[in-house]
N, C-alpha and C positions, 0 to 999 in steps of 0.2 A: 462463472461469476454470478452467484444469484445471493439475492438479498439478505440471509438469514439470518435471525438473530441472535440464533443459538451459536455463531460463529465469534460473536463479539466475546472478549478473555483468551478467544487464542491466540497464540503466539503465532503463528503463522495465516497467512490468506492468500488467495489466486488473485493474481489483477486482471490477468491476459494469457488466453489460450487461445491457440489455429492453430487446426489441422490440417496437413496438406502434402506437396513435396518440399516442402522445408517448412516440420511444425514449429512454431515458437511457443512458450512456455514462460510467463512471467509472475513471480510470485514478491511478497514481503515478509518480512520476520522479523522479530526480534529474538537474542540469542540469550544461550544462559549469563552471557556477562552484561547483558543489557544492549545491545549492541542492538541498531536499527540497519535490516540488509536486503535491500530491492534487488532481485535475481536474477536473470533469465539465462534460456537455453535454446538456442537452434537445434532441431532433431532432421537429420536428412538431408535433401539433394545439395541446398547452400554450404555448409559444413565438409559432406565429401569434395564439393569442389575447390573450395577454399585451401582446406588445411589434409584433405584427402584423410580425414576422421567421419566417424558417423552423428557429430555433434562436438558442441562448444557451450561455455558457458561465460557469462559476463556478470558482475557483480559489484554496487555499487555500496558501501557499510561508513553507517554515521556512529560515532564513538558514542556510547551511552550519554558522557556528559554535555554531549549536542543536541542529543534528540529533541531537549524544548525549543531550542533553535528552529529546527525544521518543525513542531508543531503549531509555535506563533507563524512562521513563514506561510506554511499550508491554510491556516485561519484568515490571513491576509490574502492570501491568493484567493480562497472560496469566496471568502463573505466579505473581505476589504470594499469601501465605497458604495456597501450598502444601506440602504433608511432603517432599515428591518434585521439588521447583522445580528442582534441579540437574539429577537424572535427566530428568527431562518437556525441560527446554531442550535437552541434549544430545542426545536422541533427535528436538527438532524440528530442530537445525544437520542429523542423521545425515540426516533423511528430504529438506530439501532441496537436499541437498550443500554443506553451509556447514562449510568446513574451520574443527577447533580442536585446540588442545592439552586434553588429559584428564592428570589426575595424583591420584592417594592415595598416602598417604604416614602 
């Protein structure tokens, strides 16, 4: 999970990786139908004991026409009951190359 910017436009990203005896592996996507979908996967000792497989998968997927839903939710949850919400956002678009329009007036 490191910060890159050349990452921003893709359709997929890592949120969450450990290695171990039960690695976990957690990723997000969006699909070809628009579809927003939080991943993950146990690899290892938890899974064999569980389900006596060598891993499992969980997946949680928002209907494309939700997605603004959870994007105002997520903006709320960051920046909500901040002095500085406008500034703080714009400086998070700056730092991951997420073009916007700025205007005072």
């Amino acid at each position: 999970m490191d910060d890159d910017k050349s990452k921003v436009g893709l359709k997929k990203i890592a949120l969450f990786e450990e290695r171990g005896p039960t690695s976990r592996f957690i990723s997000a996507e969006v699909d070809e139908n628009g579809k927003l979908i939080v991943s993950g996967q146990d690899v290892g000792e938890t899974p064999r004991k569980l389900i006596d497989d060598g891993d499992y998968e969980f997946i949680v997927t928002v209907n494309a026409e939700d997605k603004d839903r959870v994007t105002l939710a997520l903006i709320e949850k960051v920046f909500g009951g901040r002095f500085g919400a406008v500034d703080e956002f714009r400086q998070f678009l700056e730092e991951k190359g997420i073009p916007y329009g700025w205007m005072v007036w």
